[in-house]
Structures are given as structure tokens and as C-alpha cells.
Short mmCIF file of the C-alpha atoms (twelve columns), coordinates in Angstrom:
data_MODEL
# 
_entry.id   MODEL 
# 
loop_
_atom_site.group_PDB 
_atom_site.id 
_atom_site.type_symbol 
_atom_site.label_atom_id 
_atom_site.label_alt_id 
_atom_site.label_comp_id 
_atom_site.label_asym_id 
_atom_site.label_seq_id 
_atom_site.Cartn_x 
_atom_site.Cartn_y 
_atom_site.Cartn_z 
_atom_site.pdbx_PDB_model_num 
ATOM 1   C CA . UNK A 1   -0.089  20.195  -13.481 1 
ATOM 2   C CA . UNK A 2   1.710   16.849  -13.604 1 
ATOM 3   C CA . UNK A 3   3.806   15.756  -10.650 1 
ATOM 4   C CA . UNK A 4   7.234   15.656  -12.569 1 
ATOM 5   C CA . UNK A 5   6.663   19.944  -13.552 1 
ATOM 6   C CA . UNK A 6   5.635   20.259  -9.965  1 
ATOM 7   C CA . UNK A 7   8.570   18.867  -8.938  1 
ATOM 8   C CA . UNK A 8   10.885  20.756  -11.459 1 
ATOM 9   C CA . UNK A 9   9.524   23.942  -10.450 1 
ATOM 10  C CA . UNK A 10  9.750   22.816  -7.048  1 
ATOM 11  C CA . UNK A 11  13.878  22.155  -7.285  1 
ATOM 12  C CA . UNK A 12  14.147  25.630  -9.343  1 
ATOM 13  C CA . UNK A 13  12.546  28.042  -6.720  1 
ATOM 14  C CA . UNK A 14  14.540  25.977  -3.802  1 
ATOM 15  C CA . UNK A 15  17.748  25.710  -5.718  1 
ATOM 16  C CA . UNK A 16  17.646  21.444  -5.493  1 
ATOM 17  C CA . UNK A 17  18.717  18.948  -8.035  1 
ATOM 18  C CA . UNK A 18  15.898  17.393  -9.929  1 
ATOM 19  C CA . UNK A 19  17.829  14.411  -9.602  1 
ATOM 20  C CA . UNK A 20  16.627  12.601  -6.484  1 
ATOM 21  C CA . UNK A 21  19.889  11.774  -4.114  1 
ATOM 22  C CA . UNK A 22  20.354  8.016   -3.171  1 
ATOM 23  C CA . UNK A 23  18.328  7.579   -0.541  1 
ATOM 24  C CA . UNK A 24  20.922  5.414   1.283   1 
ATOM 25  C CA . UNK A 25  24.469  4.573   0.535   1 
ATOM 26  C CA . UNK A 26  24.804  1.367   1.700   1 
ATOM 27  C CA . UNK A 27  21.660  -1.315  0.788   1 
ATOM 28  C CA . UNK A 28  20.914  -5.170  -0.029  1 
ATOM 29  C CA . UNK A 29  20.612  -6.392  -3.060  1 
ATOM 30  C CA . UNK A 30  17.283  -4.052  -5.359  1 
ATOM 31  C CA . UNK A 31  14.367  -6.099  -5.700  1 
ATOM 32  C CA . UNK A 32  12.121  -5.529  -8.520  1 
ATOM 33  C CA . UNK A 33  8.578   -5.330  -8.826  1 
ATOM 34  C CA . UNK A 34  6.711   -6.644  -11.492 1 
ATOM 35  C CA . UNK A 35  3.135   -6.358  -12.229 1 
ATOM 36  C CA . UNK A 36  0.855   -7.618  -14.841 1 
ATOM 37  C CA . UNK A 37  -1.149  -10.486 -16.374 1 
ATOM 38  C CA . UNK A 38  -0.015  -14.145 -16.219 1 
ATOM 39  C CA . UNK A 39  0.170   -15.665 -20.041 1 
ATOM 40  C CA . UNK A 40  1.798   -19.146 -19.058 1 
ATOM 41  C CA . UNK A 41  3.023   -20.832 -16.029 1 
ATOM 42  C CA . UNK A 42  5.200   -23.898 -15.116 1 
ATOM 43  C CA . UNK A 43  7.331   -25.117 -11.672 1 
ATOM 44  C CA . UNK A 44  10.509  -22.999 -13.208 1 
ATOM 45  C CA . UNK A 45  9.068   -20.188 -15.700 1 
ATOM 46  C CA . UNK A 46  6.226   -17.508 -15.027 1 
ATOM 47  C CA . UNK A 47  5.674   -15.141 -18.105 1 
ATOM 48  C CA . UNK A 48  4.078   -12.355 -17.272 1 
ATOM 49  C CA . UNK A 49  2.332   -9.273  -19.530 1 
ATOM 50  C CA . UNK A 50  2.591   -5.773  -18.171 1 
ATOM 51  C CA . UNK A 51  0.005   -3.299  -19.143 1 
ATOM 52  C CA . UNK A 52  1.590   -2.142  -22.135 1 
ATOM 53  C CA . UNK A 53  1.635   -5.456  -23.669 1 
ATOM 54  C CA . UNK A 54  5.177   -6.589  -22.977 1 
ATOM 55  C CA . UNK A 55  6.427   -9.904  -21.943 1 
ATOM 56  C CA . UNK A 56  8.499   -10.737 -19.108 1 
ATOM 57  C CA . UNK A 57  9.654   -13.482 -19.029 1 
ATOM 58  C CA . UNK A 58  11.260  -14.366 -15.021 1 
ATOM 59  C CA . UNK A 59  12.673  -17.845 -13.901 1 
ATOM 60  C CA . UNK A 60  10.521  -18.624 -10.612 1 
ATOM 61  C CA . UNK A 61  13.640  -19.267 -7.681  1 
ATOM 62  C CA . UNK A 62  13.427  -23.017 -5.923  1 
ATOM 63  C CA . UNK A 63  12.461  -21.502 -2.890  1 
ATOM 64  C CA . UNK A 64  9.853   -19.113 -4.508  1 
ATOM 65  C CA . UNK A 65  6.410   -19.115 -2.853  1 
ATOM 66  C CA . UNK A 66  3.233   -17.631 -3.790  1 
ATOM 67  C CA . UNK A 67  -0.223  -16.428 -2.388  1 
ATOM 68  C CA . UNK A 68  -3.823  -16.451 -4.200  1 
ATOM 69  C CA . UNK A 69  -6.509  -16.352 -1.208  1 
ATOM 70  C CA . UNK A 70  -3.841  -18.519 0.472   1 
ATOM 71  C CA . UNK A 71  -0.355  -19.602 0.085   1 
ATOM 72  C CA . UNK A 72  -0.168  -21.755 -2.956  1 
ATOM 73  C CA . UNK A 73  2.417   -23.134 -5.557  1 
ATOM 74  C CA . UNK A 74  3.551   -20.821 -7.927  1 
ATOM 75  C CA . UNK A 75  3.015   -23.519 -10.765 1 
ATOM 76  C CA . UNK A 76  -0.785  -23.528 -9.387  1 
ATOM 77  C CA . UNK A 77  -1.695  -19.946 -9.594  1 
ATOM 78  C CA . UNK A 78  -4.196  -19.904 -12.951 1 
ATOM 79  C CA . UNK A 79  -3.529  -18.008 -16.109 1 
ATOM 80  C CA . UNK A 80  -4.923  -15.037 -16.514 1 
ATOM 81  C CA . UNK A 81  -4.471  -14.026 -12.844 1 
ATOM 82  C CA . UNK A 82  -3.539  -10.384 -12.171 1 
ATOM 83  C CA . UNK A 83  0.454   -10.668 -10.050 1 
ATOM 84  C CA . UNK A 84  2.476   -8.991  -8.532  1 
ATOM 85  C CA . UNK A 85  6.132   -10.561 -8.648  1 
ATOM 86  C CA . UNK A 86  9.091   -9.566  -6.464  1 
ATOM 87  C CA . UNK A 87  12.445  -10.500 -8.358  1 
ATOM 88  C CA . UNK A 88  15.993  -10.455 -7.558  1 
ATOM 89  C CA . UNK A 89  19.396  -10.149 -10.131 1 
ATOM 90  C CA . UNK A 90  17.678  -7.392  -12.609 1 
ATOM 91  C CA . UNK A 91  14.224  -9.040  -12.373 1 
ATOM 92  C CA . UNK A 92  15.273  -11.866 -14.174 1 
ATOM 93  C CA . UNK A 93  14.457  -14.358 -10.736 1 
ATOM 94  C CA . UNK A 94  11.460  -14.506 -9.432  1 
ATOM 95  C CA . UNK A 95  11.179  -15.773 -5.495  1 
ATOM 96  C CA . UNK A 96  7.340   -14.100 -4.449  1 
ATOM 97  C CA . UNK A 97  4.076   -13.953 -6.326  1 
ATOM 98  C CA . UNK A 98  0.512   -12.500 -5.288  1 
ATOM 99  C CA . UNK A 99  -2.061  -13.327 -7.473  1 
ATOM 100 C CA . UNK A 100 -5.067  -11.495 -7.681  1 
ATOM 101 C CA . UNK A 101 -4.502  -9.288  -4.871  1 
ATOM 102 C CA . UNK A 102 -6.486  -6.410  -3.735  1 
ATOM 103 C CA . UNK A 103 -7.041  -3.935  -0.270  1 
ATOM 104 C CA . UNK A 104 -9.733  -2.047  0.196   1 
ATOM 105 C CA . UNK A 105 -9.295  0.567   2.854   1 
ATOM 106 C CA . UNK A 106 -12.191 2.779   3.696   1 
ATOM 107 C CA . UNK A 107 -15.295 3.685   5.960   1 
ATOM 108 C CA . UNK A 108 -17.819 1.449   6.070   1 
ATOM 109 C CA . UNK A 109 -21.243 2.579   4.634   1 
ATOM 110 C CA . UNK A 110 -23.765 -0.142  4.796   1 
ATOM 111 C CA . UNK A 111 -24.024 -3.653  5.197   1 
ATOM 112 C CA . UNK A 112 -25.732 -6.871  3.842   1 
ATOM 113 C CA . UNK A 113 -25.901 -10.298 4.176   1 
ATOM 114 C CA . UNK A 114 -26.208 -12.080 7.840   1 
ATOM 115 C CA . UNK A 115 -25.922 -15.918 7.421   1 
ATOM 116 C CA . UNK A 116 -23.129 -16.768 5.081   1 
ATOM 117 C CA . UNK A 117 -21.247 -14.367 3.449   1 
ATOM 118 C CA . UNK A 118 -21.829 -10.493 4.032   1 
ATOM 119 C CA . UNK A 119 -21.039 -7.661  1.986   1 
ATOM 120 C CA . UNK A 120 -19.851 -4.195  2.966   1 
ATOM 121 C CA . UNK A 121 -19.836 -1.019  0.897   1 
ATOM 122 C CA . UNK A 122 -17.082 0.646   1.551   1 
ATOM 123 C CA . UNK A 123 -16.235 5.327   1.283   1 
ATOM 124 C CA . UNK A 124 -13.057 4.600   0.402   1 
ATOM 125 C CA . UNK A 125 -12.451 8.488   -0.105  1 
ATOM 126 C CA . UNK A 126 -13.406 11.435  -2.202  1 
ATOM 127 C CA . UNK A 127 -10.232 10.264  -4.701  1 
ATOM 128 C CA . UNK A 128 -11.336 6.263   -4.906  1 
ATOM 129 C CA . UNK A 129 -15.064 6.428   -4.454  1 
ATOM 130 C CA . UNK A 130 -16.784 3.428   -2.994  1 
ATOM 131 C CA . UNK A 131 -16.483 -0.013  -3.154  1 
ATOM 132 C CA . UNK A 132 -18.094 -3.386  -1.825  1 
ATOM 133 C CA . UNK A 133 -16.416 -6.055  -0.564  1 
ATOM 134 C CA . UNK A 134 -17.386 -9.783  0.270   1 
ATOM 135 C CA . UNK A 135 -16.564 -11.291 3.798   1 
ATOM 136 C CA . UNK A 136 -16.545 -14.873 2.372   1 
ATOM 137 C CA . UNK A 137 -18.570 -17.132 5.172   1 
ATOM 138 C CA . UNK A 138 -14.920 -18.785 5.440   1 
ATOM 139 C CA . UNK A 139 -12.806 -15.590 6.347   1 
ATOM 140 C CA . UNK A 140 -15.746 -14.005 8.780   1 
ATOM 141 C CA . UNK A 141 -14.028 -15.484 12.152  1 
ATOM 142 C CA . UNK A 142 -10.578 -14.070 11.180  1 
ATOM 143 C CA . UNK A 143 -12.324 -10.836 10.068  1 
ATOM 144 C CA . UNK A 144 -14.987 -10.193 13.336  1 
ATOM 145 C CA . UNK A 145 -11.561 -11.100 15.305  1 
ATOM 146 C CA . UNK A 146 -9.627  -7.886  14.502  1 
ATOM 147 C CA . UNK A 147 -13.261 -6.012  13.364  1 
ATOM 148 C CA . UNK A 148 -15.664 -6.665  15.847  1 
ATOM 149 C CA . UNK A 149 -17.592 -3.190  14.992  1 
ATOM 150 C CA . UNK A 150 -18.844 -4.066  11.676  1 
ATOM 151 C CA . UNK A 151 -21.123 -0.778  11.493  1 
ATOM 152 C CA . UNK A 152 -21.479 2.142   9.728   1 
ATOM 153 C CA . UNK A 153 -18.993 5.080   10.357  1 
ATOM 154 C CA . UNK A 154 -16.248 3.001   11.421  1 
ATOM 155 C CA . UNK A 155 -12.752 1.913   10.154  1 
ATOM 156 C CA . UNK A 156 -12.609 -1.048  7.497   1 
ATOM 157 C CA . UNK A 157 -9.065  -2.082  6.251   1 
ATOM 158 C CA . UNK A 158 -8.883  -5.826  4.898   1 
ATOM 159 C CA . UNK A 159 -6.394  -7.261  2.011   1 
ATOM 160 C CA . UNK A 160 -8.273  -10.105 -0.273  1 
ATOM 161 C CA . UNK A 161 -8.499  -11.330 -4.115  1 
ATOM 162 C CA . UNK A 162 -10.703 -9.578  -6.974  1 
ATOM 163 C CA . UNK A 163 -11.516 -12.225 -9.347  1 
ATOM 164 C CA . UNK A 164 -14.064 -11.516 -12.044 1 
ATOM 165 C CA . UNK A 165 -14.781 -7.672  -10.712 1 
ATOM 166 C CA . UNK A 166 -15.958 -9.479  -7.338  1 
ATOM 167 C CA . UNK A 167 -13.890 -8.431  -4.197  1 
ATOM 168 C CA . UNK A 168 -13.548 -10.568 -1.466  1 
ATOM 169 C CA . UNK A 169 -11.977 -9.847  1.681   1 
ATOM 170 C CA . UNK A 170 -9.804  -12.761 3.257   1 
ATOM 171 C CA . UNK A 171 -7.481  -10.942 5.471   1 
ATOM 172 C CA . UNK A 172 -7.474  -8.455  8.134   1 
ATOM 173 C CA . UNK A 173 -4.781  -5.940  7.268   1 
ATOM 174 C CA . UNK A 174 -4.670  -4.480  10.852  1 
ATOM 175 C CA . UNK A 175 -6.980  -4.371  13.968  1 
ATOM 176 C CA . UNK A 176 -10.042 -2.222  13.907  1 
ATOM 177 C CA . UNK A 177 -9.272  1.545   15.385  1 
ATOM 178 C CA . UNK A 178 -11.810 2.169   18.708  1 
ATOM 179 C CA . UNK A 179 -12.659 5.457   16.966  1 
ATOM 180 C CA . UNK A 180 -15.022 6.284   14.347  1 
ATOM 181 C CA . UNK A 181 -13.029 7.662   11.075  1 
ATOM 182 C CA . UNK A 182 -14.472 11.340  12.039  1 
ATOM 183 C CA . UNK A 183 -12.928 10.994  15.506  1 
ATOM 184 C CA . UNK A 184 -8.856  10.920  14.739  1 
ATOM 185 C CA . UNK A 185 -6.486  11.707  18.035  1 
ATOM 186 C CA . UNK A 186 -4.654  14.310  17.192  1 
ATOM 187 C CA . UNK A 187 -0.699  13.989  17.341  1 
ATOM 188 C CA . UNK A 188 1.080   13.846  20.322  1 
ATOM 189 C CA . UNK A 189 2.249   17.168  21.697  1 
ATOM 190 C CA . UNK A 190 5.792   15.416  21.652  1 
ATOM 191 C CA . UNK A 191 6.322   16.223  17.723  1 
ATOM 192 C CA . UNK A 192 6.791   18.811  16.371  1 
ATOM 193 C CA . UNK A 193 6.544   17.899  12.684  1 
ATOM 194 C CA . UNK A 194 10.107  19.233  12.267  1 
ATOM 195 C CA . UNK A 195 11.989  16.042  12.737  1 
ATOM 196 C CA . UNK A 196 13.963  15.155  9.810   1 
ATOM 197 C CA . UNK A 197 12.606  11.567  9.830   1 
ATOM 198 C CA . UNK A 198 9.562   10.184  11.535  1 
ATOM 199 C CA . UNK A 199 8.355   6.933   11.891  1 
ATOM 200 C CA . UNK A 200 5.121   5.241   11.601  1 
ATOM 201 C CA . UNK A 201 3.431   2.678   9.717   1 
ATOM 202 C CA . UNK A 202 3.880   2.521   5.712   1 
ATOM 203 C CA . UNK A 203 1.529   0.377   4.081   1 
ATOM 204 C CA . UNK A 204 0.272   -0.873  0.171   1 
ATOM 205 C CA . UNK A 205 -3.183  0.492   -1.628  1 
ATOM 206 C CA . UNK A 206 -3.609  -1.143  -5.133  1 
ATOM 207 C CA . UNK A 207 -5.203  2.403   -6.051  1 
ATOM 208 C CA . UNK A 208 -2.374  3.309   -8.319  1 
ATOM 209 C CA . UNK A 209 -1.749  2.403   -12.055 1 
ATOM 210 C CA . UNK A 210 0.093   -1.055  -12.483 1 
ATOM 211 C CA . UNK A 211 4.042   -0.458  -11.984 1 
ATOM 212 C CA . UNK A 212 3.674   3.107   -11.202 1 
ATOM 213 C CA . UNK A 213 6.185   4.383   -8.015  1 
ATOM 214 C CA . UNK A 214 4.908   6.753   -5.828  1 
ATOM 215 C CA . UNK A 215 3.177   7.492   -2.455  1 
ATOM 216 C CA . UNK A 216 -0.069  8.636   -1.282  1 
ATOM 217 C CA . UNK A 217 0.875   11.165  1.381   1 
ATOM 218 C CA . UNK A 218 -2.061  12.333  4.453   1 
ATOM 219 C CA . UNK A 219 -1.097  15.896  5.481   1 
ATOM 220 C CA . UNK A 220 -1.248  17.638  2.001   1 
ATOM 221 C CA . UNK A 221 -2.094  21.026  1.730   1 
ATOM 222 C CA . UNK A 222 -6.080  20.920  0.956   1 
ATOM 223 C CA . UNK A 223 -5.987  23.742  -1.379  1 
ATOM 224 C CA . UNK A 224 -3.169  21.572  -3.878  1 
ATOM 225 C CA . UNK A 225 -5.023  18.676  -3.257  1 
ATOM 226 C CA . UNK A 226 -8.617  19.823  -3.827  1 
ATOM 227 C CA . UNK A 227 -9.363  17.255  -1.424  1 
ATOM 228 C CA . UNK A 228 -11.612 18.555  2.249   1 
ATOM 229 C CA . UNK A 229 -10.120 15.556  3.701   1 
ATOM 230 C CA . UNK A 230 -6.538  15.909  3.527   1 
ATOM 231 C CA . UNK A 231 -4.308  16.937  6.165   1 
ATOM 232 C CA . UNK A 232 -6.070  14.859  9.049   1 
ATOM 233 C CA . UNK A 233 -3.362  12.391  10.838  1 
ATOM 234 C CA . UNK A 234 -2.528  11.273  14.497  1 
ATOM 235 C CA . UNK A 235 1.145   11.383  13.788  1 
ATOM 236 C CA . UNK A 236 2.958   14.603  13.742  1 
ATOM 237 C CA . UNK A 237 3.718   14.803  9.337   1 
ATOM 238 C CA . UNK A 238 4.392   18.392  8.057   1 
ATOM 239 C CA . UNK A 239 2.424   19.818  5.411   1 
ATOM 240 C CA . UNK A 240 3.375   18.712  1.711   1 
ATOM 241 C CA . UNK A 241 2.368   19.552  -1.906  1 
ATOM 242 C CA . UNK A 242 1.836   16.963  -4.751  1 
ATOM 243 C CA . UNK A 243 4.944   15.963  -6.478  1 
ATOM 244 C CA . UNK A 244 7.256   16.323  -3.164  1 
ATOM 245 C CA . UNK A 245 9.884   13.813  -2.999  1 
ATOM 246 C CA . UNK A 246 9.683   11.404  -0.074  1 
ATOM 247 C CA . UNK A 247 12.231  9.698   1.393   1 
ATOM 248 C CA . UNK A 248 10.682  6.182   2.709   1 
ATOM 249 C CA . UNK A 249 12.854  3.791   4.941   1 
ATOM 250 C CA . UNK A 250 11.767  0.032   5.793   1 
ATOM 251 C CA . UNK A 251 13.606  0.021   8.693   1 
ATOM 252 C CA . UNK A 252 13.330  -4.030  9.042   1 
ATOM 253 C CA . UNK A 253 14.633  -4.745  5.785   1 
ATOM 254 C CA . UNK A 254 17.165  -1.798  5.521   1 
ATOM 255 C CA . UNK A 255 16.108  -0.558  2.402   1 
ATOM 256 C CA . UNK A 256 15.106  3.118   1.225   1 
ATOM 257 C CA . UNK A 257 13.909  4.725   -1.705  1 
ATOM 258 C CA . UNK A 258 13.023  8.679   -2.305  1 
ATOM 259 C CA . UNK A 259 9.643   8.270   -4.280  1 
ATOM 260 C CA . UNK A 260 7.125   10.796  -5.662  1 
ATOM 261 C CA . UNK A 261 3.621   12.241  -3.475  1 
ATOM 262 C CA . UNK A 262 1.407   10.938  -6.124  1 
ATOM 263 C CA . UNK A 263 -1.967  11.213  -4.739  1 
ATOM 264 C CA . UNK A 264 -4.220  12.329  -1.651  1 
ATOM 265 C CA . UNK A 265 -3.760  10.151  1.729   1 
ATOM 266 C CA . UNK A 266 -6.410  11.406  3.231   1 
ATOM 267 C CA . UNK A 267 -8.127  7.861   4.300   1 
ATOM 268 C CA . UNK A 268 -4.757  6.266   5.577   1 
ATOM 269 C CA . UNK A 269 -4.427  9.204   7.536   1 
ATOM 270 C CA . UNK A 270 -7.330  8.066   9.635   1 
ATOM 271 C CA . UNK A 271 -6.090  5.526   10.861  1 
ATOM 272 C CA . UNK A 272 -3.560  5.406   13.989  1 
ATOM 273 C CA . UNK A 273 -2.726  1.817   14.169  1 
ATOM 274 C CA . UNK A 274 0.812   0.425   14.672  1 
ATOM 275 C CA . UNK A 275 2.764   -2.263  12.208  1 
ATOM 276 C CA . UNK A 276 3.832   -5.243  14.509  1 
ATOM 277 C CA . UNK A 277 5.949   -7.161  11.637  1 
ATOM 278 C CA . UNK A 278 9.068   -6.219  12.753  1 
ATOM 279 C CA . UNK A 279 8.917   -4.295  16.030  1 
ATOM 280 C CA . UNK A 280 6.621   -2.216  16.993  1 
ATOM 281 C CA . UNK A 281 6.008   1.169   14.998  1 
ATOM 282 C CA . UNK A 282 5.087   4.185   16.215  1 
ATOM 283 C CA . UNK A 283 1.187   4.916   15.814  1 
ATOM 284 C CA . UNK A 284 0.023   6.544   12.525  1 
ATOM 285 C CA . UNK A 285 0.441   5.271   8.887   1 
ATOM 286 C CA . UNK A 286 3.153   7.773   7.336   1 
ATOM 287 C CA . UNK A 287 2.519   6.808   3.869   1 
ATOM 288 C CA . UNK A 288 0.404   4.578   1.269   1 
ATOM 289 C CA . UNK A 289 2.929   3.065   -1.044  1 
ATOM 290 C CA . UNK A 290 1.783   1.766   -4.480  1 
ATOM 291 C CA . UNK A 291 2.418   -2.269  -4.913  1 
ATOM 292 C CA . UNK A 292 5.236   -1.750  -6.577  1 
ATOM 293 C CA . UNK A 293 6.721   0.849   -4.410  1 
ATOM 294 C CA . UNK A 294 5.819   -1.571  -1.370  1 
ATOM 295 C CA . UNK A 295 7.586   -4.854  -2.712  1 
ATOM 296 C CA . UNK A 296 10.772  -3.180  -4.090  1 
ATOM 297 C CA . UNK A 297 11.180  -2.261  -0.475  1 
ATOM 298 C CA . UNK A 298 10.825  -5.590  0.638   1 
ATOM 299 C CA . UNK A 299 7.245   -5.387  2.164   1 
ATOM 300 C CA . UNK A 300 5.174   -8.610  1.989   1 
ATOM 301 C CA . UNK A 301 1.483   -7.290  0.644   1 
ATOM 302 C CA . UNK A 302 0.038   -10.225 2.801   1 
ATOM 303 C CA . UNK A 303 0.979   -8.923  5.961   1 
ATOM 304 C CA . UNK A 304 0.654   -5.512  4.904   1 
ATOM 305 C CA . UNK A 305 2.573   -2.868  6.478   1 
ATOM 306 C CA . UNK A 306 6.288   -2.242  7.440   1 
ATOM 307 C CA . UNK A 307 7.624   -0.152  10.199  1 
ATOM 308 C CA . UNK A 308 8.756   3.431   8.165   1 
ATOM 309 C CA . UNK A 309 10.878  6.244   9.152   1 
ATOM 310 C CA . UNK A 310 9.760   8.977   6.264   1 
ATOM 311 C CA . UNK A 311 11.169  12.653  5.804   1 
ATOM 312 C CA . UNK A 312 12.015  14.839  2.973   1 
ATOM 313 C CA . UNK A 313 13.464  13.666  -0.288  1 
# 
């Protein structure tokens, strides 16, 4: 069943609007995010191709900036390049482009590689499969920093560039958790997964279709999910079904949207780290926003995460 008739039936049997309600009534200015394929490129003009071919055309802002492996000129990121573009005034202005861009969150499986570069293979769930990554020689101090358990059964959460179907991890998206992933604290007895908004940690996973808006939510019910691993998290979420409205806040930037459970959280769930961008969150990741979700919130996918307060749509 498709997560617009879930929701619909949903709204029916609990005598909601399938409209979702503003999620705030005062906010900034939207942001829009763009994704797709860079077809030209200058110091004032990026055209970009979405995935179903059209052109968008943005005018890149003077104080713009952009990332590919490492902050660069947004006249210097190559064509061809996969972006992401946050825009302002109807997405006709661009001011922040990620080139490339990946995350791979998962378990680690296996490793390879001792002297230069290493690779990892990567359970990044029963939904995503696996994956291997590439700890460039370069990146492997700022990595082993925040990682220092690079073994089998443990945590792996890193943010990079895929270029040519090769993933290479440049980034450490948060600092390793002590645990292994099959030893998650539980919440504290303090919630009581009542509250009409919790906080936590919301982060990005670029395991969603290009421009899609939505969330990848932990504590699902397993049965609606047909996934074994849902419904494990160290924060105190209450159970919800696919195609549940969420309400997510960035409480840094002020800005809130009500998006769609899209998928199975079950991996972000794992982990009980805290964002540090802007404050200090709570421990727990609350949600797994797609790209686009994440930037028209104002989250920067370089650093990662923003400090949340979720609850029901």
C-alpha cells in the first residue's frame, strides 16, 4: 500500500484532515532544495537537471559557497557532478551546493586495506543492503579520531563523495558509539513516549529517491514494516506506522515542516549520539530526513545533524 492511501485511510478512521496543518505559524524565509545533475556552470549561473529531465536554471548568490570533498568554488565544481542546491526567493537563488555527496551509515562487516587507504563493507540494514566505503589515506586521521574501533560489529557513520560508483569517506558524521550496534541503552525511564514533542538528533541519509520529502522513522511497528529491526531506539519515540505524518522542528534555525514516514529507521535508531551544532541535543537520532527534507530545513549535509524536537503531524 502506498504511503499517501495509508495516510488517507489513516485521517478517515481518526476523523483528521488529509491536509497536513502548517507546522508553524510564524517561520524565515522557505528554502528550497534542489537535486540533480550539473549540465553547465559559471561564477553567476548553475543549471542543473533533475531526474526527470528538467532544467533548472538558479543564479548562484555572491556569497554562495560550495563543498565537493572540501569547500570549493561553486564555478569549480565539474559538470556532471551529482548536487544538491539550497535556494532562496522560489528557488530561483542559489547560496549552497554539495557536489557529489554521499553518507553511509551502517555496521561495519569486514575490513581491508592497512597501509594507505582501507576499505570497509558496511550492513547498512535489511532495507539498504551493504555497501563499501574507502577511508582515503588522506581522511584516515580525521576518521580513527572520532572511530577509533574500526572492527566488525560496531557503529560506522561517515559523510563523503561517490564519484564513478566509488565511495569514499572524508568526514566523520558523529563520534563512534562505545557500544556494539546489538547493544542499544534502552530509553531513559524519564519518558514516557507520550510527550507531544521530543527532541533528539535529526540527521540526512541519501537513501531516498532524488527530491523526494519524507523521513525514515526507528520505532515502527515491525509487523507494517516487515522489518526484525525496527522499533530499537535509546530515546523514548512511540510506535508509528508507514505513512504517519511527522512533525520535524530544527530548533536552531526555527524552521518546521510535517513530512511523511517513508521508510524503516531501524539503523539510525542504533545510534544514541547527540548533535553539537547548535546546542547540545538530547541523545538518540529522532529521525533520518531525506536530502531534500534536511536542507529545506536549513541543515548543512556537511556537518550533518541538527538538534530536532519531533511529534505527531
Amino acid at each position: 500500500m502506498r504511503v499517501e492511501r495509508r495516510h488517507a485511510l489513516a485521517s478517515a478512521v481518526l476523523g483528521r484532515s488529509t491536509v497536513p496543518p502548517q507546522a508553524e505559524a510564524e517561520q524565515p524565509p522557505p528554502l528550497t532544495g534542489i537535486m540533480g545533475e550539473i549540465v553547465d556552470v559559471s561564477p553567476h549561473l548553475i543549471i542543473v537537471e533533475n531526474s526527470d529531465g528538467v532544467e533548472e536554471r538558479l543564479v548562484i548568490a555572491p556569497w554562495a559557497t560550495a563543498w565537493h570533498g572540501r569547500p570549493v568554488a561553486p564555478a569549480d565544481l565539474p559538470t556532471g557532478a551529482r548536487v544538491v542546491v539550497r535556494a532562496r526567493q522560489s528557488g530561483r537563488v542559489a547560496e549552497r551546493v554539495w557536489g557529489d555527496i554521499t553518507r553511509v551509515t551502517g555496521v561495519i562487516v569486514s575490513l581491508g586495506g592497512e597501509r594507505r587507504d582501507r576499505t570497509i563493507e558496511l550492513d547498512c540494514g535489511p532495507h539498504r543492503g551493504r555497501r563499501t566505503v574507502v577511508i582515503p589515506y588522506a581522511a584516515s586521521g580525521r576518521i580513527s579520531v572520532r572511530y577509533p574501533k574500526l572492527e566488525p560489529g560496531y557503529l560506522f557513520d561517515a559523510i563523503g563523495t561517490r564519484v564513478d560508483g566509488v565511495t569514499f569517506a572524508q568526514l566523520p558524521a558523529t563520534s563512534q558509539p562505545a557500544y556494539r550496534a546489538t547493544a542499544v541503552p534502552p530509553p531513559p525511564p524519564a519518558y514516557s513516549g507520550v510527550q507531544s514533542r521530543i527532541s533528539g538528533t535529526a540527521v540526512w541519509s541519501d537513501a531516498f529517491d532524488d527530491g523526494e520529502a519524507g523521513v525514515a522513522y526507528p520505532m515502527l511497528e515491525r509487523a507494517d514494516s516487515e522489518c526484525d529491526d525496527a522499533g530499537v531506539s535509546c530515546t523514548g519515540l512511540p510506535y508509528l506506522a508507514l505513512g504517519s505524518m511527522l512533525h520535524v522542528g530544527n530548533v536552531c534555525e526555527g524552521r518546521a515542516a510535517v513530512l511523511p514516514i517513508v521508510a524503516c529507521g531501524c539503523v539510525a535508531g542504533r545510534f544514541c549520539d547527540r548533535c553539537v551544532e547548535c546546542g547540545t541535543s538530547p541523545r538518540g537520532r529522532v529521525a533520518e530526513l531525506s536530502p531534500a527534507s534536511f536542507v529545506e530545513l536549513g541543515g548543512d549535509l556537511v556537518k550533518g545533524c541538527f538538534n530536532a524536537r519531533v511529534g505527531l503531524g
